[in-house]
C-alpha positions, -999 to 999 in steps of 0.1 A, spaced: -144 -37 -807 -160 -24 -778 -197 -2 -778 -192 22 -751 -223 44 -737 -221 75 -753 -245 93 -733 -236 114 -706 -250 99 -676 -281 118 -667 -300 86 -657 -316 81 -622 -329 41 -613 -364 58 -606 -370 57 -639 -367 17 -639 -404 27 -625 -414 9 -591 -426 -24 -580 -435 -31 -540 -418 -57 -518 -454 -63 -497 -459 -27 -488 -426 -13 -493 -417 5 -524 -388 3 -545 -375 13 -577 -369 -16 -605 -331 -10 -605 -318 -22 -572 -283 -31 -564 -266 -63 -552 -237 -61 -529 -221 -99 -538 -193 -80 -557 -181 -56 -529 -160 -82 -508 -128 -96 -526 -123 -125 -550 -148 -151 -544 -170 -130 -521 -141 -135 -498 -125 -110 -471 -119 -71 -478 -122 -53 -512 -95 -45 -534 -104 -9 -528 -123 0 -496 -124 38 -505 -140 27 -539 -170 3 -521 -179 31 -500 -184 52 -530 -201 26 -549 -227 26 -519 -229 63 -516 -232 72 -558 -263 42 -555 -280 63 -529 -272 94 -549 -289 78 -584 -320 67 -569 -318 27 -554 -340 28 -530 -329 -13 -526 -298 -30 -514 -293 -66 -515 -270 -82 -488 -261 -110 -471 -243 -117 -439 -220 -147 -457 -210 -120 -482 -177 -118 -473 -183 -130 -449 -199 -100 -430 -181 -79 -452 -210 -65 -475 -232 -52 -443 -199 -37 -429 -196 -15 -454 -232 -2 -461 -234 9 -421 -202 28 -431 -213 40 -463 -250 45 -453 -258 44 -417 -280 65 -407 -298 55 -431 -316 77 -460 -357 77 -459 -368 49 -480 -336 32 -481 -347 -7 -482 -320 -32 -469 -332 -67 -479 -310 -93 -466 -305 -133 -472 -302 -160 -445 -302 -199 -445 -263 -201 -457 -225 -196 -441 -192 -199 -457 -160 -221 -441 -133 -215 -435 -122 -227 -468 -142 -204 -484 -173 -234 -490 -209 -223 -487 -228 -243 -457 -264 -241 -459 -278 -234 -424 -314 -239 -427 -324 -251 -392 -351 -228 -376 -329 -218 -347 -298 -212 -366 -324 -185 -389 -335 -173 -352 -299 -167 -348 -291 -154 -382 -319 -121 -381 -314 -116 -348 -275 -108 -358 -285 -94 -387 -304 -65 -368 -278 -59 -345 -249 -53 -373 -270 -36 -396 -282 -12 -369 -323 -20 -377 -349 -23 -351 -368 -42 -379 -356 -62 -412 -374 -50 -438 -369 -83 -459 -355 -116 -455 -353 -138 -481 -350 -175 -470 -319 -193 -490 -330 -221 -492 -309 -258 -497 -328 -291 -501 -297 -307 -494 -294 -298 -460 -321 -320 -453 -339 -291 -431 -382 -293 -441 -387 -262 -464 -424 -257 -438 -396 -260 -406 -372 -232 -423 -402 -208 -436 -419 -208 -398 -388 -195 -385 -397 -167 -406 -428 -165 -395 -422 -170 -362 -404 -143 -362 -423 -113 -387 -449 -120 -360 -429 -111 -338 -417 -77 -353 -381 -84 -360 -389 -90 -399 -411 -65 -426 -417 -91 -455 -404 -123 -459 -392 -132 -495 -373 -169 -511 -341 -173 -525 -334 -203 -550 -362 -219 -541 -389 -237 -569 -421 -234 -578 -438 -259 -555 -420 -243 -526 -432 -207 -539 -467 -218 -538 -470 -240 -503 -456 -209 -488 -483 -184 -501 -503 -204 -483 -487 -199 -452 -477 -163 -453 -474 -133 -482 -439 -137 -501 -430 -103 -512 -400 -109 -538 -385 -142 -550 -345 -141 -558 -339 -172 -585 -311 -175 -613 -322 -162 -648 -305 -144 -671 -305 -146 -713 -282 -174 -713 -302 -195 -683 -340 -196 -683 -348 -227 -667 -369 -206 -638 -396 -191 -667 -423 -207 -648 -416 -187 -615 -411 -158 -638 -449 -162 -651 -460 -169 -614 -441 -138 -601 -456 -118 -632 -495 -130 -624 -492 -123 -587 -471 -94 -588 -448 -108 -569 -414 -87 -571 -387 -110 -591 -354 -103 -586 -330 -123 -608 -290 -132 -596 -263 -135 -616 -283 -115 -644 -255 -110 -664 -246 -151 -662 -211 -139 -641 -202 -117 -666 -205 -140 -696 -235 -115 -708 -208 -88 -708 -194 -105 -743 -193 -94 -778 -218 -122 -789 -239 -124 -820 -266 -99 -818 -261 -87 -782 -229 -71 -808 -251 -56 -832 -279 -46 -806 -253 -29 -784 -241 -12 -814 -271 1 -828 -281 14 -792 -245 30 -785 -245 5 -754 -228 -21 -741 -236 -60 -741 -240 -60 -709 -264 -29 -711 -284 -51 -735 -284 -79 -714 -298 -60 -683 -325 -39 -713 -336 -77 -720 -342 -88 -682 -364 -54 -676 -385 -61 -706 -394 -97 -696 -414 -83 -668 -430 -58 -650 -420 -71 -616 -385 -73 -627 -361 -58 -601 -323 -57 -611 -299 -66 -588 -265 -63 -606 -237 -55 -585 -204 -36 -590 -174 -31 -573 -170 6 -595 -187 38 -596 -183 35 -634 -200 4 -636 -228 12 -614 -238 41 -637 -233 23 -670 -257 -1 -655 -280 27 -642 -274 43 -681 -292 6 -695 -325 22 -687 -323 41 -714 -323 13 -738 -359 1 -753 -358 -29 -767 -383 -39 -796 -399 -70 -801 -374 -79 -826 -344 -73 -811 -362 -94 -782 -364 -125 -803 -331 -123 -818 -315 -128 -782 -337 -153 -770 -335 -173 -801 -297 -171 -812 -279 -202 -805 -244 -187 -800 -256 -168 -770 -274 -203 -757 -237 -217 -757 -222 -189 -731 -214 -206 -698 -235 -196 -668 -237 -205 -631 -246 -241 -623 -263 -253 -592 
């Protein structure tokens, strides 16, 4: 038994309200490009036609905030917003990721090493046709032995010198979030955390203190959130939603620096997410997902 949305979509993603990435405003529903490549976040969509609309109707509902990155695809996510998007709407902010690479068997490098970042944004300007980056978010990989201070003052290095806005961290912990506040503002913080994987609360709390903008990945645990499951059933029900609308409801009421990233490869999609802002979830129904064991047991993404 499925809970579709019974409303007629009349929902714009201002009404997530807005949070600001240093001094650039967004709204709290953003949108994260990972899905638009193929299987895997390899090579060309299914659909090309339907990625450029998907782009075009996220414009049209208010994100103001796209989330890329060159190894999507690979370079297949940026391709398609300069098609989609370029030139760009006012207040249209493209935040990008660098610090990571796939093979040519489809792995994930980490390329952490301050002149392969230098590399990385200067690239990144020239095929997303920006004179500036508006924000970079440093992926970060302990395993590739690079010093976390080495990576971040590439970033630096290179915000002072105009070719990035605000610099943000990707995967990073809550050590690293602090010793690099002390070298330079972070203006968002992209961790995994979702209902079914929590382990990042204490960033959460930091990010809520400091308002620092957090934007969680893989918020619906790879689509395991998207399940008939316990009371995410019943809440969905009694809200005329989906699970997956309840799951994203959840994430926005945990904080108010909470920017939602899901991604879609379907106009239909997009606006049923968009369409979870008009669930309010009360205290109750709050517990009952955080505290149901059934839910606990969905698989998520491991490190």
């Amino acid at each position: 038994m499925t809970f579709p949305n019974e409303r007629k979509h009349e929902l714009n993603a201002s009404q997530a309200g807005t949070v600001t990435l240093g001094d650039l405003p967004i709204a709290r529903m953003a949108f994260g490009t990972m899905q638009l490549p193929g299987p895997g976040v390899w090579g060309e969509p299914r659909d090309p036609q339907e990625a450029r609309r998907v782009l075009r109707r996220a414009v049209e509902l208010g994100i103001t905030y796209l989330d890329t990155a060159s190894y999507y695809g690979p370079l297949v996510s940026d391709r398609f917003i300069v098609e989609a998007l370029s030139p760009y709407p006012d207040g249209l902010i493209i935040g990008t990721k660098v610090g990571c690479w796939r093979g040519s068997d489809k792995s994930w490098i980490a390329e952490t090493r301050p002149e392969q970042l230098k590399t990385s944004v200067e690239d990144n300007l020239d095929r997303l046709r920006l004179e500036q980056l508006p924000l970079v978010h440093l992926r970060y990989a302990e395993h590739a032995g690079v010093p976390f201070e080495d990576s971040l003052g590439a970033l630096i290095e290179l915000r002072q010198a105009g070719k990035i806005r605000q610099i943000g961290l990707s995967g990073v912990t809550l050590e690293q979030l602090t010793a690099a506040q002390k070298l330079v503002p972070i203006a968002s913080v992209q961790n995994l955390y979702n209902l079914v994987d929590r382990r990042d609360e204490n960033i959460l709390e930091y990010c809520t203190k400091f308002g620092i903008p957090f934007m969680p990945y893989f918020p619906l645990a790879m689509g395991s959130l998207g399940r008939e499951v316990g009371p995410l059933t019943t809440i969905a029900h009694r809200h005329h939603a989906t699970p997956a609308q309840v799951a994203l409801a959840w994430l926005r009421a945990r904080s108010p620096q909470m920017v939602l990233i899901p991604g879609t490869r379907s106009v239909a999609h997009l606006e049923e997410n968009i369409d979870s802002l008009a669930i309010q979830l009360d205290a109750q129904e709050q517990r009952a997902l955080e505290e149901n064991a059934e839910i606990a047991s969905l698989p998520s993404f491991h490190h």
